[in-house]
C-alpha positions in Angstrom: -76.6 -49.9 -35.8 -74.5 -52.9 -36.4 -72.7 -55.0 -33.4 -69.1 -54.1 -35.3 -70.3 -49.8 -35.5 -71.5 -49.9 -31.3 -68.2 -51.4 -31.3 -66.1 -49.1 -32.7 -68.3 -46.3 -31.1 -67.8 -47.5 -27.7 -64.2 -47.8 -28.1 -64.2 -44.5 -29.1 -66.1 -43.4 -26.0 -64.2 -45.4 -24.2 -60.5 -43.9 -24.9 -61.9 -40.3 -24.5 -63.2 -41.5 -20.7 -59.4 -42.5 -20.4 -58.1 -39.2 -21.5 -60.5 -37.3 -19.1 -59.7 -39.2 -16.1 -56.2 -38.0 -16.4 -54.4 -41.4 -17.3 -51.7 -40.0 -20.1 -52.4 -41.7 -23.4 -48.4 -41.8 -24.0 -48.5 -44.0 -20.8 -51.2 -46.3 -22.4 -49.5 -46.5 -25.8 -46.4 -46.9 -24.6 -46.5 -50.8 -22.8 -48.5 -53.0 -24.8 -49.5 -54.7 -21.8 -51.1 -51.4 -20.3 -53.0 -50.7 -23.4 -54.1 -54.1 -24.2 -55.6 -54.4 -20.2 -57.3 -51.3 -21.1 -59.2 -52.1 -24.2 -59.9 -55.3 -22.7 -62.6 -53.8 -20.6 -64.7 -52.7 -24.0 -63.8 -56.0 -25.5 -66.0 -57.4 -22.7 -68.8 -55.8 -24.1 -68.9 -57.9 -27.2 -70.1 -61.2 -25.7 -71.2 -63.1 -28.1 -69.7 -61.2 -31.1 -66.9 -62.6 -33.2 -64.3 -59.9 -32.7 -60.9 -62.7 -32.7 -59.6 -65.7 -34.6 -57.4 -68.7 -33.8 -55.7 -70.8 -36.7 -54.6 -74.0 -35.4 -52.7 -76.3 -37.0 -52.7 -79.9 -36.7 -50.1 -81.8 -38.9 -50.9 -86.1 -40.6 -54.3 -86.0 -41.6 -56.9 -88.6 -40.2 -58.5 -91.8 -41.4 -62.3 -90.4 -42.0 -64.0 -93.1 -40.3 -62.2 -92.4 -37.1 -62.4 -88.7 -37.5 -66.0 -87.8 -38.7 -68.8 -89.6 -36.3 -72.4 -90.8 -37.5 -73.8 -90.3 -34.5 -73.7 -88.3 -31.3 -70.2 -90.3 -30.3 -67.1 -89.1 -31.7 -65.0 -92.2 -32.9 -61.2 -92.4 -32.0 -59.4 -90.2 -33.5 -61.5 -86.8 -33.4 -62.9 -88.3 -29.2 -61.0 -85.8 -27.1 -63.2 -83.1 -28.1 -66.5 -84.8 -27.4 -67.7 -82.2 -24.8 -66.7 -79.4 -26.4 -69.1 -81.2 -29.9 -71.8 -82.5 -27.6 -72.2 -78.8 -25.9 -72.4 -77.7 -29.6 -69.1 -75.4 -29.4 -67.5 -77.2 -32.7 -68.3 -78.1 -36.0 -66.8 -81.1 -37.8 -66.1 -80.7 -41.4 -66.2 -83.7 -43.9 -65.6 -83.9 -47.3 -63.1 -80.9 -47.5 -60.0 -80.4 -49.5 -56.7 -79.4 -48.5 -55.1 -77.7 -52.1 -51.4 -79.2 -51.7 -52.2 -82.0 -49.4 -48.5 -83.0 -48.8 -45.6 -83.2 -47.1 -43.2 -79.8 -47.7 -45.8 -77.1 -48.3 -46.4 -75.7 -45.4 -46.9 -71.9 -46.7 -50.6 -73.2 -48.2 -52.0 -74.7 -44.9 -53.1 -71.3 -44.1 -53.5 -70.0 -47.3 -53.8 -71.5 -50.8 -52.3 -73.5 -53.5 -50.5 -70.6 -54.9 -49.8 -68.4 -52.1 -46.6 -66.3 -53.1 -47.4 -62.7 -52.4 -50.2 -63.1 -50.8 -51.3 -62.8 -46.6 -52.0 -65.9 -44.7 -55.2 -65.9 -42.9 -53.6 -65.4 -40.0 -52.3 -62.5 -41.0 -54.7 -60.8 -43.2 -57.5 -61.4 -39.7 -54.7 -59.9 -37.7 -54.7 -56.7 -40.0 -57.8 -56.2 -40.4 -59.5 -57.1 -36.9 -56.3 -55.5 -34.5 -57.0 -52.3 -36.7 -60.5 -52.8 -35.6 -59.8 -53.1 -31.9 -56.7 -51.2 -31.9 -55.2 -54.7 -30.7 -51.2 -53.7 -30.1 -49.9 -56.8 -31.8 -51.5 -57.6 -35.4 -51.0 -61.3 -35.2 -49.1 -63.5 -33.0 -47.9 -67.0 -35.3 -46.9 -69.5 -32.5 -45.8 -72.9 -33.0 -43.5 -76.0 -31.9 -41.2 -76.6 -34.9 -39.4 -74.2 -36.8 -37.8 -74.5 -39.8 -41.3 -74.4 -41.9 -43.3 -71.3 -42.2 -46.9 -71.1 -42.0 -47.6 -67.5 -42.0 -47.0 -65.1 -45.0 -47.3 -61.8 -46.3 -45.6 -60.3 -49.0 -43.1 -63.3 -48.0 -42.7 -66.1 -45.2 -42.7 -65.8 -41.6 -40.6 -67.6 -39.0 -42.9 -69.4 -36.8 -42.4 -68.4 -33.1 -41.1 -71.6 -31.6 -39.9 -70.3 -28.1 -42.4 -69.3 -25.5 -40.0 -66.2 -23.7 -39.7 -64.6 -27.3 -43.6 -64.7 -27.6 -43.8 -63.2 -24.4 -41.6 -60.9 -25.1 -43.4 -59.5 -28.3 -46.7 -59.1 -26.7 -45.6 -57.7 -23.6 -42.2 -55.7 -23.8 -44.2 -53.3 -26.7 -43.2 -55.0 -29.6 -45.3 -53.9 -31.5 -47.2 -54.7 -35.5 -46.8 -58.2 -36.9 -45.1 -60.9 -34.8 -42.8 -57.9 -33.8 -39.2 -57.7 -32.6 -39.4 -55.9 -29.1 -36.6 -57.2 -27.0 -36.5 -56.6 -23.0 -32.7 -56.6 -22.5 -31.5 -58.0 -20.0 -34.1 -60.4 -19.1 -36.1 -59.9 -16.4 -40.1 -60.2 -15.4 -42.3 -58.1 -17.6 -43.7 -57.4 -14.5 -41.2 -55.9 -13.5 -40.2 -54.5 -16.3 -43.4 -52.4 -16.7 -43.2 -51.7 -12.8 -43.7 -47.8 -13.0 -45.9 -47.4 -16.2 -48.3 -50.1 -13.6 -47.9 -48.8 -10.5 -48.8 -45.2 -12.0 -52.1 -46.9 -14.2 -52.9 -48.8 -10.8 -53.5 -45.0 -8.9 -56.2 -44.1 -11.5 -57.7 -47.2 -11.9 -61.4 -48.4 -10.5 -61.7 -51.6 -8.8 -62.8 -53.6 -11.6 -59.8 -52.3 -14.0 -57.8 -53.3 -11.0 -59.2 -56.4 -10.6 -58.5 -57.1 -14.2 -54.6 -55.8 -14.0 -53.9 -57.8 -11.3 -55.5 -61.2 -13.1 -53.8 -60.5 -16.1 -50.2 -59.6 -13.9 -50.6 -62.8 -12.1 -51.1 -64.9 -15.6 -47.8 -63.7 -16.6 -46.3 -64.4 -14.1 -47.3 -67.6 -14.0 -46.5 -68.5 -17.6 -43.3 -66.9 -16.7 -42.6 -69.8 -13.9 -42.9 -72.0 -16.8 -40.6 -71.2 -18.9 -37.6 -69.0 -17.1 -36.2 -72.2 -15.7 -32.5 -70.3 -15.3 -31.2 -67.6 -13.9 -32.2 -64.8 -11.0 -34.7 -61.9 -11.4 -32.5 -59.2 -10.7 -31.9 -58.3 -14.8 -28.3 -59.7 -14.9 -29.4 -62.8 -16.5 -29.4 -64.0 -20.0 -32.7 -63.9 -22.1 -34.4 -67.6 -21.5 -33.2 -69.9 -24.2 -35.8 -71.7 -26.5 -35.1 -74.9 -24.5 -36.1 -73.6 -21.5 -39.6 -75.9 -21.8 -38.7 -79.3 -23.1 -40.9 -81.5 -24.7 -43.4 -81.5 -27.4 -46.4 -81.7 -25.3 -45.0 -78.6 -22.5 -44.3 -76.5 -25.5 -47.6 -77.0 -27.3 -49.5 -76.3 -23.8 -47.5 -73.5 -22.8 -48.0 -72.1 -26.7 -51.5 -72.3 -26.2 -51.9 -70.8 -22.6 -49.8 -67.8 -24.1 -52.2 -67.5 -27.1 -55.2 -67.4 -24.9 -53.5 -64.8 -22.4 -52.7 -62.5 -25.7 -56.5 -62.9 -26.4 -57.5 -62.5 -22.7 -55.8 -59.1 -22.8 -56.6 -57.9 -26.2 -53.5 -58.0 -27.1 -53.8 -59.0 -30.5 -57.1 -60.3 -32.6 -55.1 -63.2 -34.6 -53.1 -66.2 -33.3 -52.0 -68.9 -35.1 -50.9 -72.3 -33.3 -48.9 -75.0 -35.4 -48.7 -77.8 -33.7 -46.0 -79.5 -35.7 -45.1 -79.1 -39.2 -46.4 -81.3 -42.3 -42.6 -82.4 -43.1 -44.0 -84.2 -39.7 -40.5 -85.2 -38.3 -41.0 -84.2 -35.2 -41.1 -86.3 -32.3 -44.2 -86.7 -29.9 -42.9 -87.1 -25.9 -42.1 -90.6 -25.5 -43.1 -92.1 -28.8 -40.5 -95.1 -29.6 -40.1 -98.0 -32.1 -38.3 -100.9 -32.4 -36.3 -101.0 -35.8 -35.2 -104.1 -37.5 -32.3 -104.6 -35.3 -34.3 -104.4 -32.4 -33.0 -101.3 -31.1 -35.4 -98.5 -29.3 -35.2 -95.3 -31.0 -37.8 -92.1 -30.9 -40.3 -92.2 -33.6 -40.7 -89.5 -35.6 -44.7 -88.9 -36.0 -44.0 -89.5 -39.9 -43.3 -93.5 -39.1 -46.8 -94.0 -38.0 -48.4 -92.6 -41.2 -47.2 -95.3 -43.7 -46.9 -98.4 -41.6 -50.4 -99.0 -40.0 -50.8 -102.7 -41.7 -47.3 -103.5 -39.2 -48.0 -104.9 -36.1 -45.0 -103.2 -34.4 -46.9 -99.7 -34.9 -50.5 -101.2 -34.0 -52.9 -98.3 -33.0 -50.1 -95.8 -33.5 -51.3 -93.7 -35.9 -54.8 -93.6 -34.1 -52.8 -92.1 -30.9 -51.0 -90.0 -32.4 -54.4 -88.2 -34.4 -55.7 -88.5 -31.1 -53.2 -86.6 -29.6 -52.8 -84.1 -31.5 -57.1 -83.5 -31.4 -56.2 -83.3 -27.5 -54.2 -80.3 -28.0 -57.0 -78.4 -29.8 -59.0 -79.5 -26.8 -57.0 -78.1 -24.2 -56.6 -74.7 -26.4 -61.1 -74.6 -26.3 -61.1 -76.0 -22.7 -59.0 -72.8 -21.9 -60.4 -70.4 -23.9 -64.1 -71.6 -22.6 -62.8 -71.0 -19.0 -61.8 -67.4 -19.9 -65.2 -66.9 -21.8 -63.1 -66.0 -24.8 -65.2 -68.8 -26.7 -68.1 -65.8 -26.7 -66.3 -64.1 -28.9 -63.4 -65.9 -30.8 -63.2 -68.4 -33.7 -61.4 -71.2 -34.2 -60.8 -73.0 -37.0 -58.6 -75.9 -37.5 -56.8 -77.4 -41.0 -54.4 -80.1 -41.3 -51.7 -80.6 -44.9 -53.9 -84.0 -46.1 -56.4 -86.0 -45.6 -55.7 -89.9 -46.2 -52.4 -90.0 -44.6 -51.3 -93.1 -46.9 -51.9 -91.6 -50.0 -50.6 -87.6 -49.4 -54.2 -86.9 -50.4 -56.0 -83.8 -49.8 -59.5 -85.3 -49.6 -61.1 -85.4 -46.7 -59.1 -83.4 -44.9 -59.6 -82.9 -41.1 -61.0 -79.6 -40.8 -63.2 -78.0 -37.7 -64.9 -75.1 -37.2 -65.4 -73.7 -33.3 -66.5 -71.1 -31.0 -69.0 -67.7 -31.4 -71.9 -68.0 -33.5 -70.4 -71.5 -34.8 -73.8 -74.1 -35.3 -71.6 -76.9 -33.4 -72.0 -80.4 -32.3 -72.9 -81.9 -35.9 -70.7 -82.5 -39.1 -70.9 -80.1 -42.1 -70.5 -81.5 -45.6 -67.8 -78.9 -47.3 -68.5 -80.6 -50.8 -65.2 -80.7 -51.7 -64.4 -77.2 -50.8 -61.1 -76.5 -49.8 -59.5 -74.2 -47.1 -60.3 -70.7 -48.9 -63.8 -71.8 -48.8 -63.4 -72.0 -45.1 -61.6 -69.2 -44.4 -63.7 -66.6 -46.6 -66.6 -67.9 -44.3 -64.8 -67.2 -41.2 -63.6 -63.7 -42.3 -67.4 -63.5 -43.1 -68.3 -64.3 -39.7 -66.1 -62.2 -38.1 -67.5 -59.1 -40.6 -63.6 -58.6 -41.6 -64.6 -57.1 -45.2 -67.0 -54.2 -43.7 -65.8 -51.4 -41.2 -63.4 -49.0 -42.1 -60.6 -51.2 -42.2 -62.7 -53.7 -44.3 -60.5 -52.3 -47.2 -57.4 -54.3 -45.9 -59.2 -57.7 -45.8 -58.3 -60.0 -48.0 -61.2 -61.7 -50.3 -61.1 -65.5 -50.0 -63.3 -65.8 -53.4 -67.1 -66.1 -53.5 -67.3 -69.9 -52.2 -68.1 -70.5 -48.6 -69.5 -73.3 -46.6 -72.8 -73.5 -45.5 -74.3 -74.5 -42.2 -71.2 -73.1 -40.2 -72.9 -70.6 -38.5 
């Protein structure tokens, strides 16, 4: 029997032990959070098997030479996820093409060159593999900009820019897509959920304890983070988006809430912009000094064209740098949660060589279960459907009984991914 079929057999086993042990399946379905902690128990049971996807999404390109290494050392720009290549966990992808390498095109990062109509990666994984899992929340697009949209169906999708609305969605029952659950007025989840938990908690063995109480506590932490207003009593307004300031808290606290969501099978299918390619955003404390020699912020744009001017020596470099630190931070957290067992990550960017807008060599990565890491793969020009109709591959999204909803990325792949 395939991995996917025990699977879906042991969930199946699983759900009727729930119903027998006298925990009310209306109680289950009815707080994301309870149901998600619940499956999470036979999601453990997949080590090793792809069951979940991350799209990341790092904006500006790279200069090859610094990205792709010849040896064992990675060079500048791609360094801060040395471990994570020299423990074999990622891939490197060289000579790959970005269709609509650009500035203003956002919609085709995760999709193609003519994507009107048509599901995003992110999305199509999200229905397919949440149907699988019975994941509460299809997908989960989470990001630091708005104002461009990565994620599409039939049409775009606003990207989740504030970390309380993301909590919100996966853990007030929002329900499908990016959903729209609201928990009015604002108070803990926790608390929120009080009596659905306290009457799971009375039918629950130690290790489902153990688990409710790890993933309580993880809320409640990411909830310190970001409610930085207001009491707990529920008389307080919902946290506004600029309750974490800054670039770099939002883009960590983004990616602790995507690996929660995963943690407690929430959802199958996060997406993680870092930026957008119009690439006007600003990085936390990046400054120049324009011709009049005033200080002002530097968008991360400036640093793309003017890398021959000695007043933005080595800026580009950083900024590449930085942003490959974030991706870092996203596997050094999953690893810890041993979510790298059984998720895939895969990263794209909106061009290549950043002076030209081109989409050759475009800094793509591949990471996580099954994934053939710590060496570069040679896409041969292939461009991002190539990559992800090898992922869906690799994650068995086209077989199952949902394999009807996936989303055929065309008969190209990439070989020597996994």
């Amino acid at each position: 029997m395939r991995s996917k079929d025990c699977f879906d057999q042991e969930r199946r086993n699983f759900l009727r032990v729930v119903q027998r042990s006298g925990i009310a399946m209306g109680t289950i379905q009815a707080s994301s959070l309870l149901a998600g902690v619940m499956m999470a128990r036979v999601a453990e049971a997949q080590s090793g098997t792809a069951t979940k996807h991350v799209s990341v999404f790092m904006p500006g390109g790279c200069t090859p030479a610094k990205w792709v290494p010849t040896g064992a050392t990675l060079p500048i720009q791609s360094a801060p996820l040395q471990s994570h290549y020299s423990a074999g966990r990622v891939a490197l992808i060289s000579n790959a093409t970005m269709f609509q390498g650009g500035h203003g095109v956002m919609f085709c990062r995760f999709n193609e060159a003519n994507p009107w109509g048509k599901q995003s990666i992110d999305v199509n994984l999200g229905k397919v593999l949440s149907a699988n899992s019975n994941s509460p929340v299809k997908w989960l697009n989470l990001g630091t900009t708005g104002g461009s949209e990565l994620s599409r169906d039939s049409a775009g999708i606003p990207t989740i820019t504030s970390p309380a609305a993301a909590l919100d969605i996966l853990f007030a029952g929002g329900g499908g897509g990016t959903g729209t659950g609201t928990v009015p007025p604002r108070k803990s989840l926790v608390d929120y959920h009080a009596t659905a938990i306290n009457d799971l908690k009375a039918k629950l063995g130690q290790h489902e304890l153990q688990k409710l109480d790890s993933h309580l506590s993880a809320i409640r932490e990411l909830e310190s983070k970001i409610v930085t207003t207001g009491g707990s009593t529920g008389s307080c307004p919902r946290p506004p988006e600029s309750a974490v300031v800054g670039f770099d808290a939002t883009s960590r606290v983004m990616s602790e809430i995507a690996v929660l969501a995963l943690k407690c099978n929430l959802t199958s299918s996060v997406s993680l912009a870092f930026g957008d390619d119009q690439h006007n955003h600003v990085l936390d404390g990046a400054m120049i000094v324009d011709t009049t020699g005033a200080h002002r912020p530097r968008p991360s744009h400036d640093s793309h064209h003017n890398q021959g001017n000695p007043n933005y020596a080595g800026y580009y470099d950083n900024d590449v740098r930085y942003y490959m630190s974030l991706t870092a931070q996203l596997l050094d957290k999953l690893q810890a949660e041993n979510l790298l067992t059984s998720t895939i990550v895969t990263q794209v960017s909106d061009m290549g060589n950043v002076d030209a807008h081109s989409g050759s060599n475009c800094p793509m990565l591949v990471a996580g279960a099954g994934v053939k890491g710590g060496k570069v793969v040679n896409a041969g020009g292939a461009g991002q459907t190539a990559l992800f109709q090898t992922v869906g591959l690799a994650l068995q999204a086209n077989q199952g009984a949902n394999g009807s909803l996936y989303r055929s990325w065309g008969s190209q792949t990439i070989a020597g991914i996994f």
